[in-house]
Backbone as CSV, one residue per row, in Angstrom:
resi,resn,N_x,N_y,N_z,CA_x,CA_y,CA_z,C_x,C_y,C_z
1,UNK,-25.882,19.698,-3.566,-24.784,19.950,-4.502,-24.641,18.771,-5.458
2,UNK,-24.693,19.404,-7.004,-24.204,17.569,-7.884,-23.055,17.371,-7.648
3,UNK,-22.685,15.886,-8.247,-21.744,15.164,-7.987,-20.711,16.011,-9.376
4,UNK,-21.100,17.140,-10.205,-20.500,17.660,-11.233,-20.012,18.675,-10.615
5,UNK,-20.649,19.658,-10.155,-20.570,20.951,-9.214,-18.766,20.508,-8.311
6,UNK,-19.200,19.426,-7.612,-18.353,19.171,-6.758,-16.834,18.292,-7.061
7,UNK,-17.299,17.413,-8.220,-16.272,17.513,-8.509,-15.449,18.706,-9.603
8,UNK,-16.252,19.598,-9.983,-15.482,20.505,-10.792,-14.601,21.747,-9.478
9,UNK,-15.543,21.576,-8.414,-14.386,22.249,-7.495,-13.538,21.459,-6.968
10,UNK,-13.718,19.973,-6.639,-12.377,19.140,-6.183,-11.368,19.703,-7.115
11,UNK,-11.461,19.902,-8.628,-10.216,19.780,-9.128,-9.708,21.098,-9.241
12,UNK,-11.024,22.086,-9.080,-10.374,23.819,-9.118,-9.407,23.739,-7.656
13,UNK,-9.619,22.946,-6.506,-8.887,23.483,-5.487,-7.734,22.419,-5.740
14,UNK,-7.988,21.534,-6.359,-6.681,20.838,-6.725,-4.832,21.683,-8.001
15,UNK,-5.849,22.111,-8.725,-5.317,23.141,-9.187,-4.485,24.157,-8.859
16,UNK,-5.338,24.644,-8.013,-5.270,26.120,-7.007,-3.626,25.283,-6.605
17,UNK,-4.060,24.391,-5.400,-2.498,23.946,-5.091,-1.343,24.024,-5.403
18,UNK,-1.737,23.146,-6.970,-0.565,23.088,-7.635,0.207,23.891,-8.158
19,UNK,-0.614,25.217,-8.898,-0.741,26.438,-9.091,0.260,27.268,-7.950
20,UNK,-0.776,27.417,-6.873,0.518,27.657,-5.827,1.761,27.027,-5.174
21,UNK,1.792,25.915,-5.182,3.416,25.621,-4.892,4.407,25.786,-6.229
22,UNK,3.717,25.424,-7.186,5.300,25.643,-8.208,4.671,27.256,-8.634
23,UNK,3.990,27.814,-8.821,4.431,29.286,-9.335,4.662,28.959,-10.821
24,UNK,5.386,30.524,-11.412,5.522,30.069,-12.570,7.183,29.194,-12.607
25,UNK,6.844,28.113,-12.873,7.652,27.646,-12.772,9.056,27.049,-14.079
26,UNK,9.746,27.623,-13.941,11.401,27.752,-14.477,11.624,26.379,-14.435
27,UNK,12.372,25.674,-15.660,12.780,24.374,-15.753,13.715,23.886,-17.059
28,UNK,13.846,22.703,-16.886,15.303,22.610,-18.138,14.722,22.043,-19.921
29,UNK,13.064,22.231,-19.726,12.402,21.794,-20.663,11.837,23.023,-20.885
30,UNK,12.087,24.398,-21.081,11.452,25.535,-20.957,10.560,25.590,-22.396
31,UNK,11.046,25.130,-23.658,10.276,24.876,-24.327,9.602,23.998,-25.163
32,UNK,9.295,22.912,-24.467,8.067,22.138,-24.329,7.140,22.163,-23.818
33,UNK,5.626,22.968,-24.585,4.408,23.121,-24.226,3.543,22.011,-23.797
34,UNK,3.028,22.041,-23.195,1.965,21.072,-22.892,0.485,21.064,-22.295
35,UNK,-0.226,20.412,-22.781,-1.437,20.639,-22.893,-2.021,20.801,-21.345
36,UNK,-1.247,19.777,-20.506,-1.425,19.720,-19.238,-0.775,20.611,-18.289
37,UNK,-0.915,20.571,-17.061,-0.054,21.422,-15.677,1.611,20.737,-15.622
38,UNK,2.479,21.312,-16.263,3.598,20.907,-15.907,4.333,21.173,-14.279
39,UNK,4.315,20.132,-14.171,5.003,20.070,-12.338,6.660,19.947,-12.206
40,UNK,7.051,19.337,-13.669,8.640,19.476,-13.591,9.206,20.091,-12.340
41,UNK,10.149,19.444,-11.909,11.070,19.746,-10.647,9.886,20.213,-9.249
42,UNK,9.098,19.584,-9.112,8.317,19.444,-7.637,9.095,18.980,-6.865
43,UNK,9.055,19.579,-5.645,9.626,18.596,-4.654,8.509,18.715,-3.172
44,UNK,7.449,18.760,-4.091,6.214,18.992,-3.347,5.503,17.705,-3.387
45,UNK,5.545,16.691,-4.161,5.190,15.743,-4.541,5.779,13.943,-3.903
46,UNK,5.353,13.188,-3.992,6.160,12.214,-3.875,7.121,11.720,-5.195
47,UNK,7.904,10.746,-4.380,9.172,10.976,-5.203,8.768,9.309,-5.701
48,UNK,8.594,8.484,-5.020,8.469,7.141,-5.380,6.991,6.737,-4.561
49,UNK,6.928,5.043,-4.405,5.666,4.690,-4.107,5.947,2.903,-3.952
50,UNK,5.349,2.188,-2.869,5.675,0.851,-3.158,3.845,0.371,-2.244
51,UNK,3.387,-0.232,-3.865,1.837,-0.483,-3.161,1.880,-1.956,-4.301
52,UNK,0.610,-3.032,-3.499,0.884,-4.340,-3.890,-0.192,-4.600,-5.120
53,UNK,-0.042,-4.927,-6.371,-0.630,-4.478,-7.458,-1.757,-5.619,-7.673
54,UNK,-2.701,-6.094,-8.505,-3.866,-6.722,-8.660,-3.661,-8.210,-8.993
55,UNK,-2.097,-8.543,-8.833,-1.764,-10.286,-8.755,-0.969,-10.379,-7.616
56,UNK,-1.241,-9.035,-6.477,-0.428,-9.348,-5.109,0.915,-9.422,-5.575
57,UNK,1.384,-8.909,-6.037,2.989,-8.398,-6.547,3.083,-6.994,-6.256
58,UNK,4.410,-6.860,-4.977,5.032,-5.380,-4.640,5.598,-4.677,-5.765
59,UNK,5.038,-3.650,-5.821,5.546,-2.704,-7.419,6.220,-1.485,-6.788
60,UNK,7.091,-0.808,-7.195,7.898,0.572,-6.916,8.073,1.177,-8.169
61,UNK,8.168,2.518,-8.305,8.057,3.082,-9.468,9.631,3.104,-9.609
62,UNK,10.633,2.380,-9.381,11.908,2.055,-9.942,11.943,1.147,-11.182
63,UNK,10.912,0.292,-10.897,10.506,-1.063,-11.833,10.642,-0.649,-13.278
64,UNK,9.447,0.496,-13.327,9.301,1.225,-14.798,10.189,2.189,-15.293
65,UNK,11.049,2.279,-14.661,12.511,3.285,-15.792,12.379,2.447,-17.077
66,UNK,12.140,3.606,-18.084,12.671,3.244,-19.338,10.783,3.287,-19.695
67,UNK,9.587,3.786,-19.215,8.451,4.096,-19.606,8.086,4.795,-18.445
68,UNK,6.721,4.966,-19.366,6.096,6.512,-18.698,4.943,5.433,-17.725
69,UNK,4.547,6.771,-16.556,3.617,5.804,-15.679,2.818,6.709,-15.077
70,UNK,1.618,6.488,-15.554,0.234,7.430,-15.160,-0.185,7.227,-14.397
71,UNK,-0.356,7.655,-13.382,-1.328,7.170,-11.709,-2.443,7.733,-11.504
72,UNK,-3.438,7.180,-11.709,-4.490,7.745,-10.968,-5.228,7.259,-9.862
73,UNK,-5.903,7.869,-9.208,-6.489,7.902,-7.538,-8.054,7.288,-8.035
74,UNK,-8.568,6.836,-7.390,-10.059,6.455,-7.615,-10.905,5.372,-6.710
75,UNK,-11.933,4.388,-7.141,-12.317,3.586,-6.375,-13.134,3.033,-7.334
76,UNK,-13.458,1.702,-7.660,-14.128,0.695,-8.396,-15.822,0.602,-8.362
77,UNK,-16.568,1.767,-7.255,-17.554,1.584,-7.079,-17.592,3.079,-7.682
78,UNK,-16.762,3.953,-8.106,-16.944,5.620,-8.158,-17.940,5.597,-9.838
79,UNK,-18.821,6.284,-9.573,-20.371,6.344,-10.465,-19.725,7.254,-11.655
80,UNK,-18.856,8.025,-11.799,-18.815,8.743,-13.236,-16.952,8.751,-13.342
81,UNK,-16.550,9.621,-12.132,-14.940,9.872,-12.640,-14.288,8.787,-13.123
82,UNK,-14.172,7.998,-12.700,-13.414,6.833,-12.456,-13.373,6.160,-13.455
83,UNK,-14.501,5.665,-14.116,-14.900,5.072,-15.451,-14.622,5.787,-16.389
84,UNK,-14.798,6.880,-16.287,-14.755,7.828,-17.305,-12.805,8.308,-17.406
85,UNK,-12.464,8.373,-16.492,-10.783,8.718,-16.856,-10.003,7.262,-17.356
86,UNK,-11.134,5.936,-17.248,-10.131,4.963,-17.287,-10.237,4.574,-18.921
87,UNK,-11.581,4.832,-18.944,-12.146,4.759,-20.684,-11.212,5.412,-21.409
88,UNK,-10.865,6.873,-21.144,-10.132,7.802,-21.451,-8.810,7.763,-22.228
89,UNK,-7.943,6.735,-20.504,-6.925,6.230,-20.941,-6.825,5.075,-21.967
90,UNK,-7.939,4.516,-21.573,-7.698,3.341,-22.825,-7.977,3.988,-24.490
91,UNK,-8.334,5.375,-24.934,-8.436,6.275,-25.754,-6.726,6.161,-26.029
92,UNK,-6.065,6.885,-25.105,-4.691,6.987,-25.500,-3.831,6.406,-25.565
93,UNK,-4.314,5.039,-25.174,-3.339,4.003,-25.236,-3.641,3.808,-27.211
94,UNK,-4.674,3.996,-27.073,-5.247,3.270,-28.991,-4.433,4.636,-30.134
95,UNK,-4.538,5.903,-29.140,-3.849,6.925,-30.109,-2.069,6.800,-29.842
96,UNK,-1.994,6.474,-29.006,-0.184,5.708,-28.622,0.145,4.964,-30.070
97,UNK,-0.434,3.777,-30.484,0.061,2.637,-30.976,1.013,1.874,-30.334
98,UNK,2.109,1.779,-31.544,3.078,1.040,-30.553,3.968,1.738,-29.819
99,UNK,3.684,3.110,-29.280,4.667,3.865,-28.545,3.763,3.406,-27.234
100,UNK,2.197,2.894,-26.810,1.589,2.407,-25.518,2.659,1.233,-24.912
101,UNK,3.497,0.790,-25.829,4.091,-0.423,-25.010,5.377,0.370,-24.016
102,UNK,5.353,1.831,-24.118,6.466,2.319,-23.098,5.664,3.366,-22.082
103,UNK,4.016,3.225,-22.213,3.521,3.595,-20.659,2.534,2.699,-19.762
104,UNK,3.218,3.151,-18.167,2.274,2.557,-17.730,1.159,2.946,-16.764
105,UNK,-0.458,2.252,-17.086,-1.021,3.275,-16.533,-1.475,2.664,-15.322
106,UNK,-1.659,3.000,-14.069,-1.747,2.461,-12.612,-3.123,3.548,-12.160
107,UNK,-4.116,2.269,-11.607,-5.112,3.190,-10.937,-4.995,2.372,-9.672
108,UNK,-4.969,3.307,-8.785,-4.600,2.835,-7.212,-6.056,3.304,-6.226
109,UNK,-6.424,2.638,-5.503,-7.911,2.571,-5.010,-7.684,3.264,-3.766
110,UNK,-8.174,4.162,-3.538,-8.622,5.026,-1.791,-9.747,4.324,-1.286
111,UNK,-9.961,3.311,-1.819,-10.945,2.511,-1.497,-10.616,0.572,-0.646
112,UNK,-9.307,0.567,-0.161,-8.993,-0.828,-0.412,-9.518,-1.714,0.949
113,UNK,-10.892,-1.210,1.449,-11.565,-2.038,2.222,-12.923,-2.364,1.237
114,UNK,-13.604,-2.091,0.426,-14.709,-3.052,-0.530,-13.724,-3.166,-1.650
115,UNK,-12.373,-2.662,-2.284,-11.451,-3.202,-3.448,-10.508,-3.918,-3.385
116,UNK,-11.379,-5.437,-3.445,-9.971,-6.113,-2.937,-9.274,-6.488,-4.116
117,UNK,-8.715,-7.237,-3.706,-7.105,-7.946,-4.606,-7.838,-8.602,-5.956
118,UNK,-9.194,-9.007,-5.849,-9.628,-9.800,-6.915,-10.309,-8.971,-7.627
119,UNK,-11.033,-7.869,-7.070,-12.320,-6.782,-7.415,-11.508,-6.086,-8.380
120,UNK,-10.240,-6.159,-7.878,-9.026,-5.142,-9.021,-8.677,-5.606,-10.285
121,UNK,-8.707,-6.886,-9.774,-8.195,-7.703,-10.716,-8.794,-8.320,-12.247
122,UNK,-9.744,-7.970,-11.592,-11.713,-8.085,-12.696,-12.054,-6.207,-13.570
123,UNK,-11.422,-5.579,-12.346,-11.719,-3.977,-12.826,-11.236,-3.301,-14.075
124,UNK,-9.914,-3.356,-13.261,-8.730,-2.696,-14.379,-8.683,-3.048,-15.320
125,UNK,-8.560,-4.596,-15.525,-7.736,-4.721,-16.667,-9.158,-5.190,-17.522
126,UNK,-10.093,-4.393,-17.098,-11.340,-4.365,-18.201,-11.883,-3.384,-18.898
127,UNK,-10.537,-2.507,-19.048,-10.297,-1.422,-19.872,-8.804,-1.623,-20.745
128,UNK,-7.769,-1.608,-20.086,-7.118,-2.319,-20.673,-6.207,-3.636,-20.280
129,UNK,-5.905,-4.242,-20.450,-5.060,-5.677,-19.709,-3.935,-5.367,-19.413
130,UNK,-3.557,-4.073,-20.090,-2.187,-3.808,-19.661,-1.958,-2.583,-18.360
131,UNK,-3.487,-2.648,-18.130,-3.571,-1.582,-16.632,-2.630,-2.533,-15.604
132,UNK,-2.542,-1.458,-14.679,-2.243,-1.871,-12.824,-3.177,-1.582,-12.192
133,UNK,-3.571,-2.240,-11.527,-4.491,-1.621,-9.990,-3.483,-2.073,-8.732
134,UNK,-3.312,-0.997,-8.435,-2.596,-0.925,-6.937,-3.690,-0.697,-5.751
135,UNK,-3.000,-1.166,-4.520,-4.189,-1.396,-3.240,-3.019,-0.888,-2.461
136,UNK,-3.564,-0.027,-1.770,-2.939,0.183,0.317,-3.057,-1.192,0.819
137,UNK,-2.453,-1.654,1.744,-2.292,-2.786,2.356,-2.770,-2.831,3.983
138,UNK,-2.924,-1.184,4.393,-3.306,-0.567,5.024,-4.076,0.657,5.310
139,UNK,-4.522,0.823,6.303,-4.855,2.320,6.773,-3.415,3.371,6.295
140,UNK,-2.584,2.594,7.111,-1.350,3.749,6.985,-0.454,3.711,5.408
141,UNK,-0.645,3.018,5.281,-0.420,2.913,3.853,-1.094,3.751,2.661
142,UNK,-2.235,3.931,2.759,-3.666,4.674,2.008,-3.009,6.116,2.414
143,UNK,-3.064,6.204,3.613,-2.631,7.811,4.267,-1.249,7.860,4.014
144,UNK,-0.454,7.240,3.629,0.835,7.848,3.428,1.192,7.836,1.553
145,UNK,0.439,7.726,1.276,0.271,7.537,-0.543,-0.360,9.100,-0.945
146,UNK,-1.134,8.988,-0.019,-2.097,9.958,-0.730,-1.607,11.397,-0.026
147,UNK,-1.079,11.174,1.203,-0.482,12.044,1.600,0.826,12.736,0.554
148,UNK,1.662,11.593,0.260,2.805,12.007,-0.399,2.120,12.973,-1.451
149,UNK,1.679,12.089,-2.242,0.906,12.804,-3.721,-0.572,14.069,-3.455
150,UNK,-0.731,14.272,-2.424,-1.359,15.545,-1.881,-2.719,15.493,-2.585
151,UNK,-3.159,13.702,-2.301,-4.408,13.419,-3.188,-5.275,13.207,-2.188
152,UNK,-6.769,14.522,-2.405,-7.400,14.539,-1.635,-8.490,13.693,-1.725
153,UNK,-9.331,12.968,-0.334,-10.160,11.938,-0.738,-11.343,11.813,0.662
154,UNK,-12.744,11.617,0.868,-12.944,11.983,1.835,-14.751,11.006,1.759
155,UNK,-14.767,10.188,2.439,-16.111,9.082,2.726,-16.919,10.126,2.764
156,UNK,-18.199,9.616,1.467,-19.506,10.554,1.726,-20.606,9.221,2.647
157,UNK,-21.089,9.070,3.475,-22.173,8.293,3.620,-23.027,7.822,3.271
158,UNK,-23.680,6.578,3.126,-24.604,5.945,2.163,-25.653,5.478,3.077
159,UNK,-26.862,4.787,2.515,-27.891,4.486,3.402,-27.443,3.216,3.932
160,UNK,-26.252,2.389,3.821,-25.882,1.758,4.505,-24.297,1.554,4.665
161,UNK,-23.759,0.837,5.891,-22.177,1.238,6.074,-20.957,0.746,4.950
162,UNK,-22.090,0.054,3.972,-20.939,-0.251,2.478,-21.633,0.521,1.626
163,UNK,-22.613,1.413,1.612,-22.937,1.765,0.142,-22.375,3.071,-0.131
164,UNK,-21.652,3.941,1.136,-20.783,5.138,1.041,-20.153,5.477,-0.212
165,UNK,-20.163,6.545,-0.398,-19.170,6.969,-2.007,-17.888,7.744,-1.569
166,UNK,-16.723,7.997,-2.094,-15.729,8.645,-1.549,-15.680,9.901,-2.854
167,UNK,-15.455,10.691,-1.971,-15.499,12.215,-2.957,-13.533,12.321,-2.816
168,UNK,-13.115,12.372,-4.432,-11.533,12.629,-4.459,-10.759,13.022,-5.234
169,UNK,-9.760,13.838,-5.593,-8.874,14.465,-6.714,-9.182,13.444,-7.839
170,UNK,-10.019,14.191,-9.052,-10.604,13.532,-10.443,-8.923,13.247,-10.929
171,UNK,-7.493,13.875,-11.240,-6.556,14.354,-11.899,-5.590,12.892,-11.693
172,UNK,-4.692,13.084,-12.792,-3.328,11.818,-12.893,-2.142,12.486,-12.963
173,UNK,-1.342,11.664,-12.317,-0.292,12.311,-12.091,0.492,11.168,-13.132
174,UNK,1.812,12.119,-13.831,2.737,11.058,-14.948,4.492,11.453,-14.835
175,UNK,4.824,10.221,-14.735,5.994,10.053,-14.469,6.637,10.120,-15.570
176,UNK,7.989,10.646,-16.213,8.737,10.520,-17.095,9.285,9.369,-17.303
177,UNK,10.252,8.820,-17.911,10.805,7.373,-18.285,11.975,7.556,-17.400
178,UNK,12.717,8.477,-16.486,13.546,8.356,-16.045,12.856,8.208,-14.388
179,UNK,11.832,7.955,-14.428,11.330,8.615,-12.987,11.165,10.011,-12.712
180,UNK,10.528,10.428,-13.203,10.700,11.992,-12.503,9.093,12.640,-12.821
181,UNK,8.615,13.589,-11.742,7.513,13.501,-11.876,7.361,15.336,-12.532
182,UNK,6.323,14.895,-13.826,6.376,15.445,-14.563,5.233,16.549,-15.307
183,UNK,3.855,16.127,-15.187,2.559,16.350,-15.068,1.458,16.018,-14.571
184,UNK,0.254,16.718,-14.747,-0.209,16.652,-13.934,-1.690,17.040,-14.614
185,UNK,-2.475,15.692,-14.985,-3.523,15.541,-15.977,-5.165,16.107,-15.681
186,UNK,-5.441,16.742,-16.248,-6.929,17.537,-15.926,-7.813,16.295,-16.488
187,UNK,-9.060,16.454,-15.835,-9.868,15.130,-16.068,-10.787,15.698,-16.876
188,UNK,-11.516,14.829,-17.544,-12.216,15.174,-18.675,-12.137,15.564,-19.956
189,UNK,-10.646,15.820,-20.298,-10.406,16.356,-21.635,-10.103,15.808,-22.932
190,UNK,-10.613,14.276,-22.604,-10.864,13.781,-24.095,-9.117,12.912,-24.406
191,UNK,-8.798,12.154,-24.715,-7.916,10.999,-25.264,-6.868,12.020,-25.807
192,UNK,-6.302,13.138,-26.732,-6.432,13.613,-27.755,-5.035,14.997,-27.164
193,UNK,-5.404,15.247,-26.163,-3.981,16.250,-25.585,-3.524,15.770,-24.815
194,UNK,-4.333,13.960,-23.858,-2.644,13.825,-23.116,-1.876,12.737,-23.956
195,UNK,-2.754,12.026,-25.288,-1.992,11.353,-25.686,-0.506,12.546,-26.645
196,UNK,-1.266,13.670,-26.576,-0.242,14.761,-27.021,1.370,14.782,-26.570
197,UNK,0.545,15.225,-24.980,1.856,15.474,-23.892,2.560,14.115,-23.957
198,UNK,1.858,12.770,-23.768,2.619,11.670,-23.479,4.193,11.612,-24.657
199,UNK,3.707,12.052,-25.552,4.091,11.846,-26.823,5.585,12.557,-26.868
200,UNK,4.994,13.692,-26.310,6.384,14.635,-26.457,7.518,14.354,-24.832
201,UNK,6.309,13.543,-24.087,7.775,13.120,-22.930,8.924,11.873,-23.230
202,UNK,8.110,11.105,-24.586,8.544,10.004,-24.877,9.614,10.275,-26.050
């Protein structure tokens, strides 16, 4: 199976999910279109998050009231998604202008036994400086993140016990400026409709 094949079904069954828990879903923004999966009023989702960011500083998504905050799932060794959604974002930060100084974008590692505190720290912000990289601090930590946010992620094996790849939800999840979780970003679609959506949450 390619690594395209498979991730184009990670995100069809990611979909599927989302698809099925909210339904068509009724809300107080009924007409504001958006390019993306609107999740408005989930309570399927996590609500907050407290993971230790790429200068070892505890972050909570209370911090950022008053901007938007994009999360995505990934790992620093991942061969196409990963690079490719972060490039992406740094696309919409450049179509933002100065409205980028009210989001923030956080890539958090399912990976935080080869991503450490420094590997993050060299990663992220080599797309943009104004990224986050967040780390689990733990096992239970990793599983209760990804649990909340229903982000699936799963060790493929390598010819040796570090060269493994992790197969995991390509998609970003974005917070409104009040906190509230709001969409829910398809991967691959170019700088150009979520700097759209961002636009109209701001």
């Amino acid at each position: 199976m390619t690594f395209q094949i498979l991730n184009q079904r990670l995100f069809a069954r990611t979909l599927l999910a989302l698809l099925t828990v909210f339904g068509v879903m009724a809300c107080s923004n009924q007409n504001i279109k958006f390019n993306n999966v609107d999740i408005t009023g989930s309570k399927a989702f996590g609500k907050d998050f407290s993971l230790t960011d790429h200068n070892g500083k505890r972050r909570e998504l209370s911090e950022f009231k008053g901007q938007l905050v994009v999360m995505f799932y990934g790992y620093t060794q991942c061969p196409d998604v990963c690079p490719t959604t972060m490039t992406e974002m740094q696309g919409v930060m450049e179509l933002l202008g100065k409205d980028a100084s009210r989001v923030q974008v956080m890539f958090v590692t399912v990976d935080p036994e080869r991503d450490t505190q420094e590997l993050l720290s060299q990663y992220v912000p080599a797309f943009d400086k104004r990224f986050l990289g967040l780390r689990p601090q733990s096992a239970e930590e990793l599983e209760k993140i990804t649990k909340d946010f229903k982000v699936f992620y799963s060790k493929v094996p390598g010819k040796s016990p570090t060269s493994y790849t992790i197969d995991h939800t390509a998609g970003s999840y974005v917070f409104d400026t009040k906190g509230q979780l709001r969409l829910f970003l398809k991967h691959q679609q170019g700088p150009q409709p979520i700097a759209e959506d961002l636009k109209k949450l701001l």
